[in-house]
Backbone bond lengths (Angstrom), bond angles and torsions (degrees), N, CA, C in turn:
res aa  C-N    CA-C-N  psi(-1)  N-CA   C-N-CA  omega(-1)  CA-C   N-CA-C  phi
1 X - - - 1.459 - - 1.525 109.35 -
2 X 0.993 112.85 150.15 1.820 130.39 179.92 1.212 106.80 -85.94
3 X 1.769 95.82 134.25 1.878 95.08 179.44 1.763 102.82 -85.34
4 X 1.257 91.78 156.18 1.634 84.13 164.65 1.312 130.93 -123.32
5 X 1.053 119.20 148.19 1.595 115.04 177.93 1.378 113.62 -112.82
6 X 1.633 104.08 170.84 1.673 107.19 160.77 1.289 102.48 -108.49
7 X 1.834 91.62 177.37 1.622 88.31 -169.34 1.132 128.39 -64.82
8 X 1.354 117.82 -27.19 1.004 148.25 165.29 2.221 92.69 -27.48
9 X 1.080 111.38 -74.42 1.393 99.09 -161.84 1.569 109.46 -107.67
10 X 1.733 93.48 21.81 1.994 82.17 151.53 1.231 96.85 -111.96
11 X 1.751 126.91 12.80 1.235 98.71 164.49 1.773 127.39 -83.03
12 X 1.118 90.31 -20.78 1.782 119.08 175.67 1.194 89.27 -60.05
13 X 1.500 137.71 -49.76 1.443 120.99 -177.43 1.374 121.55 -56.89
14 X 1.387 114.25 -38.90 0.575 113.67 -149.51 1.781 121.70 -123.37
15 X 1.530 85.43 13.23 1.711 100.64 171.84 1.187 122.79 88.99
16 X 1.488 111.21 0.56 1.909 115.29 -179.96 1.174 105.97 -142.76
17 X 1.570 101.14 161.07 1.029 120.92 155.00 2.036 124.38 -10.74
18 X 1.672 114.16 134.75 1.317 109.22 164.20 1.545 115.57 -53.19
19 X 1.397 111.11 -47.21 1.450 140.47 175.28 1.354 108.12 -21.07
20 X 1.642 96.77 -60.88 1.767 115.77 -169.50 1.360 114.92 -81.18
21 X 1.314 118.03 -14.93 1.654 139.61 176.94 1.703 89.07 -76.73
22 X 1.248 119.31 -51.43 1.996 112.46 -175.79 1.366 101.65 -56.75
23 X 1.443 105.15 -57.11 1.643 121.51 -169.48 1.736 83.14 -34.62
24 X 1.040 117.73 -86.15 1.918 140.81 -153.67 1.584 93.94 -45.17
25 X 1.197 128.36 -56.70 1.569 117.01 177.64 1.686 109.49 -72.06
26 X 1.206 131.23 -11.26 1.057 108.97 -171.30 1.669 96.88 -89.13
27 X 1.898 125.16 2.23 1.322 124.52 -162.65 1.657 99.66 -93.40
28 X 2.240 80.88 -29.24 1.661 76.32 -169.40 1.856 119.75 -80.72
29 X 1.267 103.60 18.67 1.782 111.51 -144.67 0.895 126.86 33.21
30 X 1.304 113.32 64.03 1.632 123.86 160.86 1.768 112.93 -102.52
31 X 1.181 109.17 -24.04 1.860 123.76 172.96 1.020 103.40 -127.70
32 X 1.117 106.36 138.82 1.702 128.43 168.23 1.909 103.97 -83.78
33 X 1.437 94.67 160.53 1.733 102.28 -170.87 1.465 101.67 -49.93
34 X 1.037 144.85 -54.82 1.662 156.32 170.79 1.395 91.62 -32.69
35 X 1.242 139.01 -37.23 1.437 111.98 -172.31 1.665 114.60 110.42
36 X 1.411 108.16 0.58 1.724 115.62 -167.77 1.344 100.67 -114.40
37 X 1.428 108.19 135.20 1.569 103.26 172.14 1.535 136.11 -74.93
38 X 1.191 95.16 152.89 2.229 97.35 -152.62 1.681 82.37 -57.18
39 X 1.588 111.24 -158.16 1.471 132.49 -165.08 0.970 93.53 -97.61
40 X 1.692 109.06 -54.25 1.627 131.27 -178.89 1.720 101.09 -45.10
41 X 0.932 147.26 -40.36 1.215 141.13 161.65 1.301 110.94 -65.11
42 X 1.019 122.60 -48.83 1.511 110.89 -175.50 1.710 102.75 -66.58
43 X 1.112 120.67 -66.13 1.446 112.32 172.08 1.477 142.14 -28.16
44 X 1.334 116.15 -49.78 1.385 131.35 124.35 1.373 136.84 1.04
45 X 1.276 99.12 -52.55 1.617 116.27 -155.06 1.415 138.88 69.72
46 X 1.249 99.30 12.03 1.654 133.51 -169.73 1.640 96.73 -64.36
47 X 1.326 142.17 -70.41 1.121 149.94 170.21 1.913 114.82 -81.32
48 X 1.381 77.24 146.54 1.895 95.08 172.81 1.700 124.01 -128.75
49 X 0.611 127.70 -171.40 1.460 134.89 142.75 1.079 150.60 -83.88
50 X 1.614 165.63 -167.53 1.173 129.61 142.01 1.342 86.55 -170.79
51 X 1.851 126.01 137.27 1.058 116.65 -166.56 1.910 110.78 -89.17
52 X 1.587 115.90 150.92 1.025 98.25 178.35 1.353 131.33 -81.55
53 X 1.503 118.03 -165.95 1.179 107.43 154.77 1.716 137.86 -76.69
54 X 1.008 103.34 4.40 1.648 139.41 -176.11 1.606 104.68 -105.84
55 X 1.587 95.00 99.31 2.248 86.45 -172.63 1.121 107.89 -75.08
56 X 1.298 103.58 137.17 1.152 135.18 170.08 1.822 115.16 115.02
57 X 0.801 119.81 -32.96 0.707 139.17 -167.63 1.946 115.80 -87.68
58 X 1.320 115.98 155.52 1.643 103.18 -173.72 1.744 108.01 -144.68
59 X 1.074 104.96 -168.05 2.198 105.44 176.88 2.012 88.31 -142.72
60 X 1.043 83.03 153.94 1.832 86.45 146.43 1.684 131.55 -114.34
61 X 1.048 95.79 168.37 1.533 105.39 -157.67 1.514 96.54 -136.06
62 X 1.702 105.14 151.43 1.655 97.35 -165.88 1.735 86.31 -137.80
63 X 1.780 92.67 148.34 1.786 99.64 167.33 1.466 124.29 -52.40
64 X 0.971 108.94 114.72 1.879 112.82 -165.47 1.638 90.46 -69.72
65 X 1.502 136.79 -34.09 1.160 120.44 -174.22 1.607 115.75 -70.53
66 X 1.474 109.87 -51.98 1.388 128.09 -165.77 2.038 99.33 -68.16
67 X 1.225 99.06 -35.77 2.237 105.89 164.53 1.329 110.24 -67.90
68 X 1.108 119.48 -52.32 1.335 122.51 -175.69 1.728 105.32 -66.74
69 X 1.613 148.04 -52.22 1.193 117.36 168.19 1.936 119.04 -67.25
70 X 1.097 120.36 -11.58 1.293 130.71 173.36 1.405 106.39 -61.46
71 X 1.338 126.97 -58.46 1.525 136.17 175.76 1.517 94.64 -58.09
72 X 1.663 132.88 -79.67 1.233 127.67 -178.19 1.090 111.03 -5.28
73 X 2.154 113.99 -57.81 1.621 99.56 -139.58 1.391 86.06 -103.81
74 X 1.639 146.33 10.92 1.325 143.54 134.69 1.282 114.66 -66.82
75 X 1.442 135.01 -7.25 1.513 124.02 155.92 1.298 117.23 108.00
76 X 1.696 111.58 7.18 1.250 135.18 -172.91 1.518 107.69 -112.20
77 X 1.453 120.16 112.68 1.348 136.50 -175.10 1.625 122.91 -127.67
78 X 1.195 107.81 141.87 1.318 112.75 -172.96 1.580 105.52 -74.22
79 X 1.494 81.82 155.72 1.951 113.36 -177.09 1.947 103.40 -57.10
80 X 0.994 102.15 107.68 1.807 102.05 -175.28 2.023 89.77 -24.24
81 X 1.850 110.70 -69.51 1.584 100.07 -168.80 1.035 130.82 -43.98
82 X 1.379 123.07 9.52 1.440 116.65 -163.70 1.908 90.79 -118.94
83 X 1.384 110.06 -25.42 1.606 114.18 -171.53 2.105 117.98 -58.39
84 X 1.730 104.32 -28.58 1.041 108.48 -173.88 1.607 112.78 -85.01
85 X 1.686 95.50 -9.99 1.818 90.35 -171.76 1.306 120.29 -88.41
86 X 1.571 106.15 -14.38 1.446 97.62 175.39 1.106 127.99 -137.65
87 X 1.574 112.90 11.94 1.431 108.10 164.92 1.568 118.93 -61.92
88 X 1.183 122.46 140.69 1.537 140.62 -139.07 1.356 124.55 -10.74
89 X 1.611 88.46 64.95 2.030 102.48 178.04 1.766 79.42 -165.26
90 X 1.760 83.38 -166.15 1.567 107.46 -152.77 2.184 90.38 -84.18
């Protein structure tokens, strides 16, 4: 199974902004301009949920594997320092 993250910490992977992590799924159609993820993601299994710390309330979180070849084949690749820290660890 695929871990998932928010953007929040594939942006840390990946050297930018959360901001620029929306920008990048909204290239790959996984979010629509609004900021919500397509169906096609949900169908997939590409996106999740995750509840917040605020009850009731939740964020989504996306498969770092199934984002990560999506970014690849948009031309967007991670920072070599970031490649040794988390292949199969935290």
């Amino acid at each position: 199974m695929s871990k998932y993250l928010s953007q929040t910490e594939l942006g840390k992977l990946y050297g930018v902004t959360p901001f620029q992590i929306g920008k990048w799924l909204v290239e790959a159609g996984l979010r629509d301009k609004k900021g919500k993820p397509t169906a096609e993601a949900f169908r997939l299994g590409i996106v999740a949920t995750r509840p917040s710390t605020n009850p009731g309330t939740y964020y989504y979180v996306w498969s770092q594997g199934e984002v990560e070849n999506l970014f690849h084949d948009l031309g967007y690749e991670r920072p070599k320092s970031t490649l040794l820290t988390t292949k199969g660890g935290k």
